[in-house]
N, C-alpha and C positions, 0 to 999 in steps of 0.2 A: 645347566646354565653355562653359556659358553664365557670366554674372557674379553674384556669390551677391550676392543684397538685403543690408539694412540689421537686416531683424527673421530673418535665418535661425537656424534651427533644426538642430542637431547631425544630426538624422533628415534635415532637408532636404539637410543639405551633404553626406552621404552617399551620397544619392540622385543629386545633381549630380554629385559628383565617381566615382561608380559604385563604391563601395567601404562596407564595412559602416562602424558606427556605432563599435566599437573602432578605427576606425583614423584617425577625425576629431580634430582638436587644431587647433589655434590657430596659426598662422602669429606664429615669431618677433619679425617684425619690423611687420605691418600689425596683427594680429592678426584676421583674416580669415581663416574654418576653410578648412583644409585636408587632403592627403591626411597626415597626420604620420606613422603608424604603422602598423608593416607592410612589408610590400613594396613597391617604389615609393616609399615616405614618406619624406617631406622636413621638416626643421624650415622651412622658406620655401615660401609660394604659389607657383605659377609665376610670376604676375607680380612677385613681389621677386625671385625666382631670376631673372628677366629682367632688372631692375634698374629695373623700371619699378612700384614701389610705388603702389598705390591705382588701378592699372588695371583 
């Protein structure tokens, strides 16, 4: 998984995290898209589900 830029885009973080455009949301706590919704989806990035926010 690579690290999502600064200016992404819902379509882009989609693309990164391999999962459609319904299931992109916003990371709880960074707020950095993520996979939220769906299968797999998490309210937390992996990196806060790590404990390591802003990696």
């Amino acid at each position: 998984m690579t690290t999502p830029t600064a200016t992404e885009t819902p379509q882009q973080a989609a693309l990164r995290l391999g999962c459609g455009t319904s299931q992109v949301g916003r990371c709880a706590t960074c707020q950095s898209f993520c996979q939220r919704y769906g299968p797999g989806g998490s309210p937390l990035c992996p990196a806060c589900k790590s404990g390591r926010p802003g990696v």
